[in-house]
DRENPA-3360 file (N, C-alpha, C; in nm, 2 decimals, always signed):
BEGIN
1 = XXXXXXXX = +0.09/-0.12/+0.00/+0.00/+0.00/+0.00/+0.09/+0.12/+0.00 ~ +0.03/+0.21/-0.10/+0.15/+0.35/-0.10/+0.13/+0.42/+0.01 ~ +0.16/+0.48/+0.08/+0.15/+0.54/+0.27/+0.12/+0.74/+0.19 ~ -0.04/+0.77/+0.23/-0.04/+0.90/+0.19/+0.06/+1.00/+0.29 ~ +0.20/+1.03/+0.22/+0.27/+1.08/+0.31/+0.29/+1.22/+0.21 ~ +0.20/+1.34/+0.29/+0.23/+1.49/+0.19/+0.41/+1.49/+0.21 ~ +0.50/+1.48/+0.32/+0.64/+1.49/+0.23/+0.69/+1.42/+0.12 ~ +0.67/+1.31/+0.11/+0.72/+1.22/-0.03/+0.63/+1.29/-0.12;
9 = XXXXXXXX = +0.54/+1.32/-0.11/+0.48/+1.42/-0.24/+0.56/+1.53/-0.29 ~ +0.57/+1.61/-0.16/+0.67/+1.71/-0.15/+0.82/+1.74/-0.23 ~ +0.83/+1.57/-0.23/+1.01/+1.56/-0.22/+1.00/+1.52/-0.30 ~ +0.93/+1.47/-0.39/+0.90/+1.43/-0.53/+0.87/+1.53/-0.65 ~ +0.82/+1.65/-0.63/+0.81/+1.76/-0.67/+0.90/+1.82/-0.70 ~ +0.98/+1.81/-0.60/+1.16/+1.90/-0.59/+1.24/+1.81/-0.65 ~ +1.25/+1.66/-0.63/+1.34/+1.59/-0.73/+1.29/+1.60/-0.88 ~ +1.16/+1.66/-0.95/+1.14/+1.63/-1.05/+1.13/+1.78/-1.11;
17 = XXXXXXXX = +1.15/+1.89/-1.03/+1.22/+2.03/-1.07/+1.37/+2.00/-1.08 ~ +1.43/+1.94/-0.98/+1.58/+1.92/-1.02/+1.62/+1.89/-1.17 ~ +1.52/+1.77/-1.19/+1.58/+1.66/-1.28/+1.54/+1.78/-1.42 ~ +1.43/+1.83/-1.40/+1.40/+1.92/-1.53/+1.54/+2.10/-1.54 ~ +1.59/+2.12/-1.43/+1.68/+2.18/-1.45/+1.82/+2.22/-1.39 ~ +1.82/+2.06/-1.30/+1.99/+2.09/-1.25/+2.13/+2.07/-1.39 ~ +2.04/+1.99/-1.51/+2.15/+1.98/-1.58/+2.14/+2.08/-1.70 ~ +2.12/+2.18/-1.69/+2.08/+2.30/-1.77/+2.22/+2.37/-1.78;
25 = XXXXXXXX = +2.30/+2.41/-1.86/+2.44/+2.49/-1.82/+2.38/+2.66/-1.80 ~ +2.45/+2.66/-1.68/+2.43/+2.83/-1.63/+2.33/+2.82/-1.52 ~ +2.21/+2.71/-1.50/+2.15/+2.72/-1.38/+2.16/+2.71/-1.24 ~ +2.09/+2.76/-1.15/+2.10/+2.82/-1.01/+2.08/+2.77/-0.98 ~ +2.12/+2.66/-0.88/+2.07/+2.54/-0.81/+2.12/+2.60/-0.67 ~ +2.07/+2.60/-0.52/+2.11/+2.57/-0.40/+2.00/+2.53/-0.29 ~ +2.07/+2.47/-0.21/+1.97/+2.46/-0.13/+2.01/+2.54/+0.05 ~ +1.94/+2.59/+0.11/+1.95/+2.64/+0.22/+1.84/+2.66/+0.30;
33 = XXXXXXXX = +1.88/+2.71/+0.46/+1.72/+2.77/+0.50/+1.60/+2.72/+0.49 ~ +1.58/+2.56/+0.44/+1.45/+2.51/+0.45/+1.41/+2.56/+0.28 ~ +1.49/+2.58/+0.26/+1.47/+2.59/+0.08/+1.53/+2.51/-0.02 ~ +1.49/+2.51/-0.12/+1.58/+2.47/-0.24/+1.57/+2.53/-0.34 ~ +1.66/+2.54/-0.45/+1.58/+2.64/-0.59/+1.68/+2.61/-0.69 ~ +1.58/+2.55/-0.78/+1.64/+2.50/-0.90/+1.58/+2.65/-1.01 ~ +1.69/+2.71/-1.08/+1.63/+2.81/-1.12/+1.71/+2.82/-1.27 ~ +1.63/+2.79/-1.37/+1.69/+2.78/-1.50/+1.74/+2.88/-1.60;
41 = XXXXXXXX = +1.68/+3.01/-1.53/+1.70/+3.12/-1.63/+1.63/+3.12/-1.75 ~ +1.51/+3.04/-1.77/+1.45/+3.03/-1.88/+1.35/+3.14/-1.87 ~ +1.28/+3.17/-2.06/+1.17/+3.24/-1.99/+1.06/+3.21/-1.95 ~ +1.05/+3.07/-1.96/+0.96/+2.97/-1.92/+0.94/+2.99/-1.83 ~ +0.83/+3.01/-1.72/+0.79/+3.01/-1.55/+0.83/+2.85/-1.49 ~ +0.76/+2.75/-1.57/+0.81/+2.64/-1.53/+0.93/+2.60/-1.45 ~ +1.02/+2.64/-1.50/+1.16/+2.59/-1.47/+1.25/+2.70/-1.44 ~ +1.18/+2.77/-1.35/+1.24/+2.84/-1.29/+1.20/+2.85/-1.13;
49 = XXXXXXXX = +1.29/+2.74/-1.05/+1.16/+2.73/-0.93/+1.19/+2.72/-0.80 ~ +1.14/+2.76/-0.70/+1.20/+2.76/-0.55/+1.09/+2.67/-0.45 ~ +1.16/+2.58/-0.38/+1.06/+2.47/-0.30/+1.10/+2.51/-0.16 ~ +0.94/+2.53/-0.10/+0.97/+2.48/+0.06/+1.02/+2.37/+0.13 ~ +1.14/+2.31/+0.19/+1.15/+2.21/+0.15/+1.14/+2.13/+0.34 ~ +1.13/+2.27/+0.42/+1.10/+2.23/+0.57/+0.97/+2.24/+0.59 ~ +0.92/+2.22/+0.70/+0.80/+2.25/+0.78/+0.85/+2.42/+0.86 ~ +0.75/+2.50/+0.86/+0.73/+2.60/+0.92/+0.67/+2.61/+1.00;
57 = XXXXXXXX = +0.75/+2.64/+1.13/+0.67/+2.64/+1.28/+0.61/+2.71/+1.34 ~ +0.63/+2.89/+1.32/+0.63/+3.02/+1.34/+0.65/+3.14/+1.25 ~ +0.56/+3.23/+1.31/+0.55/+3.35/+1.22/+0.69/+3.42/+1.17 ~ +0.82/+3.43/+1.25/+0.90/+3.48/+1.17/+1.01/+3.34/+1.09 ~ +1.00/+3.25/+1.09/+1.00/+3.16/+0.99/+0.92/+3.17/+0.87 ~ +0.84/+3.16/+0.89/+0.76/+3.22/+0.73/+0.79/+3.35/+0.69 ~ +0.76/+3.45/+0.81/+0.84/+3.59/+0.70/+0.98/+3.53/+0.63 ~ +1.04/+3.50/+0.72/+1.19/+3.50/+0.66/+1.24/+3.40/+0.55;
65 = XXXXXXXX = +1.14/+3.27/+0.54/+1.12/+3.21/+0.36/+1.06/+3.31/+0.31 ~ +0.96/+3.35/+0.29/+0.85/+3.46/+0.25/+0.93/+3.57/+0.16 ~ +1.01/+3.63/+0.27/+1.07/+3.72/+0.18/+1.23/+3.70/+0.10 ~ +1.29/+3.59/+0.15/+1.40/+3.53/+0.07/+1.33/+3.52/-0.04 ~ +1.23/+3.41/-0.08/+1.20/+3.38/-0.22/+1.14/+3.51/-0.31 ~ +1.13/+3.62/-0.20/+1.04/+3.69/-0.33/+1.13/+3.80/-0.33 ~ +1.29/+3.81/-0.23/+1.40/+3.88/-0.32/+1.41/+3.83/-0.40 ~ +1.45/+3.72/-0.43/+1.54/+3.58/-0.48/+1.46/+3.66/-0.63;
73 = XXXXXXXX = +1.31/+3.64/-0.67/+1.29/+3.60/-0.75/+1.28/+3.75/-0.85 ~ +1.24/+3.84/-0.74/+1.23/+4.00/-0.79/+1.42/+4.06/-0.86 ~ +1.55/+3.96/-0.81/+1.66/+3.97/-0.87/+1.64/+3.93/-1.02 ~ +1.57/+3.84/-1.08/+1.58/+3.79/-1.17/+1.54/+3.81/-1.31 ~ +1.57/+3.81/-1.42/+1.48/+3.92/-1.49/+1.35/+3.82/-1.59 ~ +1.41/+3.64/-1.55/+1.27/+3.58/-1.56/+1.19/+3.55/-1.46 ~ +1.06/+3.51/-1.46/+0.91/+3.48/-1.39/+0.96/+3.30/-1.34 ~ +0.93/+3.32/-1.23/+0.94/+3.18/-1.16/+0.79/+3.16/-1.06;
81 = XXXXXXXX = +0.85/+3.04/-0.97/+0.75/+3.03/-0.91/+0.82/+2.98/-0.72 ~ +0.75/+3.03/-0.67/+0.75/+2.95/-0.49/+0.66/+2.85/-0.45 ~ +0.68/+2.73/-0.44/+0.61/+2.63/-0.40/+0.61/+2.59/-0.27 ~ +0.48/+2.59/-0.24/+0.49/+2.56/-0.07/+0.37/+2.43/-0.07 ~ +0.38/+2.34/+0.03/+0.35/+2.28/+0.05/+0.24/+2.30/+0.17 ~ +0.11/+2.32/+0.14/+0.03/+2.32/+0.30/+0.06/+2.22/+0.40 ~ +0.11/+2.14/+0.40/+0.11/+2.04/+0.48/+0.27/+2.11/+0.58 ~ +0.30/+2.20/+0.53/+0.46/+2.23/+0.60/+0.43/+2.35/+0.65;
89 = XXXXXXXX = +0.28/+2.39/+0.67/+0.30/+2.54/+0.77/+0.19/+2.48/+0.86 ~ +0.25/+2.49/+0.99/+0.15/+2.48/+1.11/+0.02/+2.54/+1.09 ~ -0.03/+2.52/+1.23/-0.23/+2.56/+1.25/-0.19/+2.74/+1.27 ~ -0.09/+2.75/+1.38/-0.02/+2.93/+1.40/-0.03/+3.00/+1.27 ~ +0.07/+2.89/+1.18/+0.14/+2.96/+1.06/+0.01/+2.99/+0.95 ~ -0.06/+2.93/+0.95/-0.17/+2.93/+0.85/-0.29/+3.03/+0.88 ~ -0.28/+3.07/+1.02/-0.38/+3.18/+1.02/-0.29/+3.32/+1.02 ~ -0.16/+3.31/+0.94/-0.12/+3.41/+0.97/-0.03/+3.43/+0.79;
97 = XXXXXXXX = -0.07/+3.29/+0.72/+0.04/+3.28/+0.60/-0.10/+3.45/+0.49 ~ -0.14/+3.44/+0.50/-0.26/+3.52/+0.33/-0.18/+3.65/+0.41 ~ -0.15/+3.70/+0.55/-0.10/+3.84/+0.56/+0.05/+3.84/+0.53 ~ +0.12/+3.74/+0.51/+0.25/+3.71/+0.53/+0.26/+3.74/+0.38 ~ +0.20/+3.67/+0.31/+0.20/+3.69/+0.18/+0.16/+3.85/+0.15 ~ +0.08/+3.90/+0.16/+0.05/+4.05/+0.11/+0.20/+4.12/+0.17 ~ +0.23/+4.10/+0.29/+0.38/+4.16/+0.35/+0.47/+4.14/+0.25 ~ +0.50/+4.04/+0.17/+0.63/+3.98/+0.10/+0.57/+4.06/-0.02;
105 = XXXXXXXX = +0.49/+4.05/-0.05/+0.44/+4.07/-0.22/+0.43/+3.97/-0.27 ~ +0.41/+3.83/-0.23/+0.40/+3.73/-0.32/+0.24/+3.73/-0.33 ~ +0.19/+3.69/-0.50/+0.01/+3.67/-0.52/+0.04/+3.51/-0.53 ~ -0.07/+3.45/-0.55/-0.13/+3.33/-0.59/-0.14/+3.27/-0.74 ~ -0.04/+3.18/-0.80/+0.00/+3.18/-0.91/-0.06/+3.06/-1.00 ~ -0.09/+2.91/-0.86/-0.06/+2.84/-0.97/-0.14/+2.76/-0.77 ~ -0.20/+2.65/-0.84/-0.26/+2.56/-0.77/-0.25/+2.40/-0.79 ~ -0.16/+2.27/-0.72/-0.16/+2.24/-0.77/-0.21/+2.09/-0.64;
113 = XXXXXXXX = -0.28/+1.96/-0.69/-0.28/+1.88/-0.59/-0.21/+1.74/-0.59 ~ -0.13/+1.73/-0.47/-0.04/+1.60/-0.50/-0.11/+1.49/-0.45 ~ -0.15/+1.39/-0.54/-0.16/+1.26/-0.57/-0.08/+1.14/-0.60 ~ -0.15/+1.01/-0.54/-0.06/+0.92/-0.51/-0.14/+0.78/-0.63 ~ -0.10/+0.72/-0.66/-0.18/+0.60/-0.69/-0.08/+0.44/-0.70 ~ -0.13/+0.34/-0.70/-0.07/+0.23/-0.69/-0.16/+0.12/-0.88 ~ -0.04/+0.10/-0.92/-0.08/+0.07/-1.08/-0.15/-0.03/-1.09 ~ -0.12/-0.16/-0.95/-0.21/-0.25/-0.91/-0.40/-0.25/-0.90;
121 = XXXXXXXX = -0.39/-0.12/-0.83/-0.52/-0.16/-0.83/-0.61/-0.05/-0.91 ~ -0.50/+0.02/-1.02/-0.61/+0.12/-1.15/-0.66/-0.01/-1.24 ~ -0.82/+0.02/-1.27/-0.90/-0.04/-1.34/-0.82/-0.02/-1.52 ~ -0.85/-0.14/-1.58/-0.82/-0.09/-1.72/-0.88/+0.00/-1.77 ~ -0.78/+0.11/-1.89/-0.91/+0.24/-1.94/-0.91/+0.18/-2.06 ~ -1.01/+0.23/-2.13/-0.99/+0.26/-2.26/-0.91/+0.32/-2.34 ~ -0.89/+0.27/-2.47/-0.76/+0.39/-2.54/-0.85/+0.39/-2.68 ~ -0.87/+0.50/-2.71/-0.91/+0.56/-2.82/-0.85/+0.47/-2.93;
129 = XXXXXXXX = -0.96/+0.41/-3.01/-0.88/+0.33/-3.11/-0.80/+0.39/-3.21 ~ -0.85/+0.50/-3.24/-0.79/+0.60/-3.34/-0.60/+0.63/-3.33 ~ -0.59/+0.64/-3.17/-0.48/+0.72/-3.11/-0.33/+0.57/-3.16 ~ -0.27/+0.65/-3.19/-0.09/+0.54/-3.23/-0.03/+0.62/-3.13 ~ +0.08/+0.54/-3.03/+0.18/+0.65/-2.94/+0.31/+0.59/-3.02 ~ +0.39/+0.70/-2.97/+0.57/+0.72/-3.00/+0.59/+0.80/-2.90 ~ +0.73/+0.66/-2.89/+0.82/+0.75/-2.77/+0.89/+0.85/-2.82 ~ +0.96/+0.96/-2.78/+0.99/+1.05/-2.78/+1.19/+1.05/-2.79;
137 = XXXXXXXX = +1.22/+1.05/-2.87/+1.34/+1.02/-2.90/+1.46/+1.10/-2.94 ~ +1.41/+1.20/-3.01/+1.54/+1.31/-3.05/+1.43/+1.49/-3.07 ~ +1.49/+1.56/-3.10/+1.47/+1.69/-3.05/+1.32/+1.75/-3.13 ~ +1.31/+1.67/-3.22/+1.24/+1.72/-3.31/+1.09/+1.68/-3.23 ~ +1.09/+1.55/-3.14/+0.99/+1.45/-3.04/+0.97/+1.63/-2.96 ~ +1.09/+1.63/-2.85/+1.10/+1.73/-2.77/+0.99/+1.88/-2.82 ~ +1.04/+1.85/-2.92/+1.01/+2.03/-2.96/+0.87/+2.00/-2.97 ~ +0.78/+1.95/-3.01/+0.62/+1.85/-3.05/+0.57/+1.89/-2.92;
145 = XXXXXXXX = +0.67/+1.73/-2.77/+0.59/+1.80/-2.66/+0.58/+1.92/-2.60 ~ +0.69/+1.99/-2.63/+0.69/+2.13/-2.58/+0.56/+2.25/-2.66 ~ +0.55/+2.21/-2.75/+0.48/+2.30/-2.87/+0.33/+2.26/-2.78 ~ +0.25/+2.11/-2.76/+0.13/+2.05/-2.73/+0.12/+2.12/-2.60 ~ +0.22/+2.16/-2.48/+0.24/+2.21/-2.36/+0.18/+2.32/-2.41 ~ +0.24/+2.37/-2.44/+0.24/+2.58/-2.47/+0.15/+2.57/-2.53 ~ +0.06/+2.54/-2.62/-0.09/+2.50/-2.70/-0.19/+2.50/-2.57 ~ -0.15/+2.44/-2.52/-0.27/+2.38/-2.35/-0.29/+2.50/-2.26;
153 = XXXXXXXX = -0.16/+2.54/-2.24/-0.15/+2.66/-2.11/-0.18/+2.76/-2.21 ~ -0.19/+2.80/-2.30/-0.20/+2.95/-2.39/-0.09/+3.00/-2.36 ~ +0.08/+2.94/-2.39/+0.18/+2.99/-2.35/+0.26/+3.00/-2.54 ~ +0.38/+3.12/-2.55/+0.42/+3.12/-2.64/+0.53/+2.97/-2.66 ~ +0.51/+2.92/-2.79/+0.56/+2.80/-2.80/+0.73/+2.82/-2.75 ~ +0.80/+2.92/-2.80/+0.89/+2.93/-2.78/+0.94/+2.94/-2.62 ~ +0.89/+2.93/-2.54/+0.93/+2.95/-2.36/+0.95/+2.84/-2.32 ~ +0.84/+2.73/-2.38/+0.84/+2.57/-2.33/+0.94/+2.49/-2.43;
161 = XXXXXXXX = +1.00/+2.60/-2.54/+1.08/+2.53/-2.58/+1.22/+2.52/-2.56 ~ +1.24/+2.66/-2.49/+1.39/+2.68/-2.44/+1.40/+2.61/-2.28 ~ +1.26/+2.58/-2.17/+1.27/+2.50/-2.06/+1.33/+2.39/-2.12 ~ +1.23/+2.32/-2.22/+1.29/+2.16/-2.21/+1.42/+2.15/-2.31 ~ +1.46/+2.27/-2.35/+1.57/+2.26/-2.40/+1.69/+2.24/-2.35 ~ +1.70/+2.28/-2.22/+1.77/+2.27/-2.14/+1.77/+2.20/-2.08 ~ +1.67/+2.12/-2.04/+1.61/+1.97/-1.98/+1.65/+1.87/-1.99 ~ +1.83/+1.84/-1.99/+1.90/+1.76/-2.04/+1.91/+1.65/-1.95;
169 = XXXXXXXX = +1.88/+1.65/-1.78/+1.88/+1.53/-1.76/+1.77/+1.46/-1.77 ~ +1.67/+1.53/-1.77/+1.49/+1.49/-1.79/+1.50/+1.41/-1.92 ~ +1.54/+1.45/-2.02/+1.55/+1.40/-2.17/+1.64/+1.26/-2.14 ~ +1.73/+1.25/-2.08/+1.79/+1.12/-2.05/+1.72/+1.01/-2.05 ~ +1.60/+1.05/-1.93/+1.53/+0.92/-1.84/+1.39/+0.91/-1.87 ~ +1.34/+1.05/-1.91/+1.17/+1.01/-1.95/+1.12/+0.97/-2.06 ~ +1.00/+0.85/-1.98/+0.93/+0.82/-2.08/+0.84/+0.87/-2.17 ~ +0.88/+0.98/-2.18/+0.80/+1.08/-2.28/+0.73/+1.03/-2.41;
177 = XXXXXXXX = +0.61/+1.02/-2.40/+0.50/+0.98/-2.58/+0.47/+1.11/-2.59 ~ +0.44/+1.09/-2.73/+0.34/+1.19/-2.81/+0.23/+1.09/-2.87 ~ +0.10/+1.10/-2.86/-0.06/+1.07/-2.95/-0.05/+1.11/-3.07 ~ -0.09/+1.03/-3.12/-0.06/+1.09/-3.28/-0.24/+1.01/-3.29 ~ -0.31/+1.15/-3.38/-0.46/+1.11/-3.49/-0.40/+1.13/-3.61 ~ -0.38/+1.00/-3.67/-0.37/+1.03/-3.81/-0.19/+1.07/-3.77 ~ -0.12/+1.18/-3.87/+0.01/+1.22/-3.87/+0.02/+1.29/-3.76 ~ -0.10/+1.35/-3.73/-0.08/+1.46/-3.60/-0.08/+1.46/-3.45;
185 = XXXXXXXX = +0.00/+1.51/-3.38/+0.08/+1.46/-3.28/-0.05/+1.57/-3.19 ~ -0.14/+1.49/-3.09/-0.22/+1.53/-3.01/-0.20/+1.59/-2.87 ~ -0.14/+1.49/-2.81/-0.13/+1.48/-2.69/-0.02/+1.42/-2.66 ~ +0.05/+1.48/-2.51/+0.16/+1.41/-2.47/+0.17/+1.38/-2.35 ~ +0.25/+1.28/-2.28/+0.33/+1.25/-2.14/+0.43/+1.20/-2.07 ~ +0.42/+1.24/-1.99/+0.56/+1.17/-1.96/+0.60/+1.15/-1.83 ~ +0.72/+1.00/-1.78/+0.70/+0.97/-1.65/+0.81/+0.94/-1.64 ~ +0.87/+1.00/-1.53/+1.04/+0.99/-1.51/+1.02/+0.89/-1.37;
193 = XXXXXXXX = +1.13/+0.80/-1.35/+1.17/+0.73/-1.20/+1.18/+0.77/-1.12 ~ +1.16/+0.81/-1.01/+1.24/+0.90/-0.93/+1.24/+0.76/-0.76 ~ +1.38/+0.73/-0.75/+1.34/+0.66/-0.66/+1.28/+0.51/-0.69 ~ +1.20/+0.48/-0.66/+1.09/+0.37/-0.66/+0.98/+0.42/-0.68 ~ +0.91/+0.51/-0.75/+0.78/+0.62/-0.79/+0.81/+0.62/-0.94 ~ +0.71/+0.63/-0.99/+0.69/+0.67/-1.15/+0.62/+0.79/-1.15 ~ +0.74/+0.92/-1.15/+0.64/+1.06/-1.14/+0.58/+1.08/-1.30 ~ +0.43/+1.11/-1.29/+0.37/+1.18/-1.41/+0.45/+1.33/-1.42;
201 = XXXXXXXX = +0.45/+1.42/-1.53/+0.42/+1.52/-1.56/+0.47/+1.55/-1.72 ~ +0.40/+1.69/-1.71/+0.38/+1.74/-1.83/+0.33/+1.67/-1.92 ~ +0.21/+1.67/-1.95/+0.06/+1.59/-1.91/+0.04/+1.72/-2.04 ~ -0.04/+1.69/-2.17/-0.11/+1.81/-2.25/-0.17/+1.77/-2.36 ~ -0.28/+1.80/-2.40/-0.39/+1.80/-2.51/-0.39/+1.96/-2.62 ~ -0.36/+1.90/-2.72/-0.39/+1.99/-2.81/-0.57/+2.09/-2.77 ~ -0.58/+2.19/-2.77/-0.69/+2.27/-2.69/-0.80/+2.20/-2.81 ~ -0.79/+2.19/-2.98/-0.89/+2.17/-3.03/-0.89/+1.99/-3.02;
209 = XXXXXXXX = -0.83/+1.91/-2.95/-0.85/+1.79/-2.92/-0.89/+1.72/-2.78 ~ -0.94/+1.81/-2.72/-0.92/+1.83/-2.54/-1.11/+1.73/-2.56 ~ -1.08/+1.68/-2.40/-1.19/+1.61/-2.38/-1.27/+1.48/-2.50 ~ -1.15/+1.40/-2.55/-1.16/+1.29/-2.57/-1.07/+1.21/-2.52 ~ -1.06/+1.21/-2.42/-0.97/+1.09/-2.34/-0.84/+1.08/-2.43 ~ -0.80/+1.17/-2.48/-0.66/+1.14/-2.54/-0.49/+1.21/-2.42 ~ -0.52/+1.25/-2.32/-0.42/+1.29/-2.29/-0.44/+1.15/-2.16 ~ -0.56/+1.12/-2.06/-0.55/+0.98/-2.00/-0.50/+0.86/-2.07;
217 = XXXXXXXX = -0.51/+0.83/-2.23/-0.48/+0.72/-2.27/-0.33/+0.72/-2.28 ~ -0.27/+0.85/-2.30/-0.15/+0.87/-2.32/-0.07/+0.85/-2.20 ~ -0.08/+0.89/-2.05/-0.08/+0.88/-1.94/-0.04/+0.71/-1.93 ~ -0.18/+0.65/-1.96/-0.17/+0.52/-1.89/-0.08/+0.46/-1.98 ~ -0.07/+0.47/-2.13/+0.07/+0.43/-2.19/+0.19/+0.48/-2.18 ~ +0.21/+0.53/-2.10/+0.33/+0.58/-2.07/+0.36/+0.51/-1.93 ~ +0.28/+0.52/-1.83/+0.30/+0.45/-1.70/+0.34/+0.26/-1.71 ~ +0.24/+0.25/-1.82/+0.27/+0.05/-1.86/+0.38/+0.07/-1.90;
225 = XXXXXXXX = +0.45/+0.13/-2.02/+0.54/+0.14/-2.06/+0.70/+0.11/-1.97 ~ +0.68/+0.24/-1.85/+0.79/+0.31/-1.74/+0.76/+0.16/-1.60 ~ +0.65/+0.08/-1.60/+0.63/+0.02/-1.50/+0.68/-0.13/-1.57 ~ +0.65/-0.15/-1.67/+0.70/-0.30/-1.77/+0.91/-0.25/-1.73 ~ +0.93/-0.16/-1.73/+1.09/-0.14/-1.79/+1.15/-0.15/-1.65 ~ +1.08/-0.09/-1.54/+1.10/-0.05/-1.42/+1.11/-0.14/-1.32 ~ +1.01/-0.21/-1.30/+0.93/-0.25/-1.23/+0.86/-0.21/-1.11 ~ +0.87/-0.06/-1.10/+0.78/-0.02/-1.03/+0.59/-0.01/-1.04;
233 = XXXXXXXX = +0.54/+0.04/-0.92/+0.39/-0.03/-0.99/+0.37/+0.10/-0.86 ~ +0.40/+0.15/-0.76/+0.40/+0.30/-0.70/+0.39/+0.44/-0.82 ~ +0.34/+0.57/-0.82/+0.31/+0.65/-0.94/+0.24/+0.75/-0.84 ~ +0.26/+0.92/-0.87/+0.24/+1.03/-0.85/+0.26/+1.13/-0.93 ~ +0.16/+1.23/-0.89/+0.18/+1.35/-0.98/+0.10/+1.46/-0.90 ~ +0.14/+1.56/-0.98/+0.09/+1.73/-0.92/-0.01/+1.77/-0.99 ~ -0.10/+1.79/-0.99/-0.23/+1.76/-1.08/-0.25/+1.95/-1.07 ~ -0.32/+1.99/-1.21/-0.40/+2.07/-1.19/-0.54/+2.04/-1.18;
241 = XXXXXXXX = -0.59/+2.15/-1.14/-0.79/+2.14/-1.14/-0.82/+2.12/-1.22 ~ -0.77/+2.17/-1.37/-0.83/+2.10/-1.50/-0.78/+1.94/-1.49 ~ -0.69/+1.88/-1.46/-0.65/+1.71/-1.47/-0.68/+1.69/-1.38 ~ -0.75/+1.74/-1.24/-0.75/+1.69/-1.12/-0.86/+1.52/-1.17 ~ -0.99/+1.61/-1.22/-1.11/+1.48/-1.21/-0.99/+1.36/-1.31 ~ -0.96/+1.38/-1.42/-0.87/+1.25/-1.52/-0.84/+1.15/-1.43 ~ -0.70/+1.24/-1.35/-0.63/+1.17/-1.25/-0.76/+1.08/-1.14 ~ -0.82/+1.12/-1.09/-0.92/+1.11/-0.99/-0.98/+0.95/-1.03;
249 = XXXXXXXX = -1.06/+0.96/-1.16/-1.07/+0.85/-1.23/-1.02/+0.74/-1.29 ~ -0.90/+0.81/-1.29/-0.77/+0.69/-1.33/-0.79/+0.57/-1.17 ~ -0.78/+0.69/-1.05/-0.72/+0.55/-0.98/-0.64/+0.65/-0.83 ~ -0.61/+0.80/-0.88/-0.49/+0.83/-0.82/-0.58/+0.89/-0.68 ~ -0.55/+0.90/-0.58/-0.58/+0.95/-0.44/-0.51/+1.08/-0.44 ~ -0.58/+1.18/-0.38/-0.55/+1.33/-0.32/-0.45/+1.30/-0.21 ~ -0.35/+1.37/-0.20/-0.31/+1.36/-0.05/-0.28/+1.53/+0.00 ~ -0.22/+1.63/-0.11/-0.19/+1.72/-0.02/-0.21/+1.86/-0.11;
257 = XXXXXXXX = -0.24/+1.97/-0.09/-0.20/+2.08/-0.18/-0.06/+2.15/-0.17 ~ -0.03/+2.18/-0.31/+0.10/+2.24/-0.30/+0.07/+2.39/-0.38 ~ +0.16/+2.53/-0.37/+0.06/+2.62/-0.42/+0.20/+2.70/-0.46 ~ +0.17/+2.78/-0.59/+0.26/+2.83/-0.67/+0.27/+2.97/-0.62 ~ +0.37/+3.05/-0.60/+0.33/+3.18/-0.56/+0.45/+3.25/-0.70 ~ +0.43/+3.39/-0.67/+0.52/+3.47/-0.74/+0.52/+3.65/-0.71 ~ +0.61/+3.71/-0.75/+0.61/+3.86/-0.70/+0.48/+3.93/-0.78 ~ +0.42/+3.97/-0.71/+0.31/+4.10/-0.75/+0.38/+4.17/-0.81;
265 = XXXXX = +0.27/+4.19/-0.96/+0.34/+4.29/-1.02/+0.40/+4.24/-1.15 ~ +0.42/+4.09/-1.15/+0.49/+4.05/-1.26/+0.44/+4.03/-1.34 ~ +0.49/+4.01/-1.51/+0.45/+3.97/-1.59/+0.35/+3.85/-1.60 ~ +0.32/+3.77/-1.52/+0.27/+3.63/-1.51/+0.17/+3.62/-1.39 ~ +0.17/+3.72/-1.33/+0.05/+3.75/-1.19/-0.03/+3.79/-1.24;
% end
């Protein structure tokens, strides 16, 4: 049985920011202070990113993350993000975190919920008979999922192209598909190892292909895939509210919220 533990969620999050840009040449990696921050320099928000990585016990504990991350990120001349984990600010800290935040200047950027699932006991889905998958193999794969990404979010293709451009250890190990209808590449996913876990992400549907089960079928071929090679049968992910119900029906269990912040004022608030 997978143990709903919000840290392994947590710590799963931050190893799979790492993996997306510790091996980037020129990026900011450190960890201190109950922090970490993997920071890519991209103009991509994605991969540019800072994790809470302690529990917070007290009010000047959270000022003092609070406003580290939102010097940290107001130095920079790209849009990142602060990820905190609810599960790491006490019952004190939490009736005191929404003024802490207006103090720092950080707004509310990004919402996301960590999920657990065990591959054992997901029901078989369906897969679109239409849909053929490919793995994802050399740059031209890359550039596809990045383009289906930035399609989904209403983001310029170019931003998700220079993140996973740099994404050189991610490109190593994931099992990255693209959906293809017909010649055309739909949907994508992809599931790196981390540990004994098969993390989902970057999860995306073409917007005029959305809501035919083509980004779930792609998911679960990608997890058979990473779990046949692996032999893992453990699996999580950071779900948005748009993927939350997918995930939910696949099989995967809620365990914790994790929440994106960033400087007021910025291009991306």
């Amino acid at each position: 049985m997978f143990e709903r533990d919000p840290v392994l969620l947590n710590e799963q999050f931050i190893a799979f920011g790492k993996l997306l840009v510790a091996g980037r040449p020129g990026a900011d990696t450190w960890e201190k202070d109950g922090m970490r921050t993997y920071w890519a320099g991209s103009p991509a928000v994605f991969f540019n990113l800072i994790f809470l990585s302690e529990p917070v016990t007290d009010r000047t504990m959270l000022n003092r993350r609070l406003h580290v991350a939102a010097d940290y990120m107001r130095s920079k001349t790209d849009p990142g993000l602060f990820f905190i984990s609810e599960d790491y600010l006490d019952n004190e800290v939490h009736g005191a975190f929404d003024a802490a935040l207006e103090e720092a200047g950080l707004v509310s950027m990004i919402e996301t919920i960590g999920m657990i699932g065990d591959l054992s006991a997901f029901e078989e889905g369906s897969k679109p008979a239409e849909l053929r998958f490919a793995r994802v193999t050399d740059e031209s794969g890359f550039y596809e999922c990045a383009d289906i990404n930035s399609e989904a979010y209403s983001l310029p293709v170019e931003l998700m192209r220079d993140g996973l451009d740099g994404a050189t250890l991610w490109k190593k190990s994931a099992y990255c598909y693209l959906a293809y209808l017909g010649d055309a590449a739909v949907a994508t996913a992809s599931v790196v190892e981390i540990e004994d876990v098969l993390y989902v992400g970057l999860v995306a549907t073409r917007p005029d292909a959305q809501r035919r089960g083509f980004a779930e079928a792609t998911v679960r071929h990608a997890l058979r895939v990473a779990s046949e090679s692996t032999g893992h049968r453990k699996t999580c992910l950071h779900a948005t509210q748009a993927g939350y119900p997918v995930y939910e029906r696949m099989g995967y269990t809620p365990v914790t919220r994790i929440l994106g912040f960033g400087p007021a004022g910025s291009s991306d608030s």
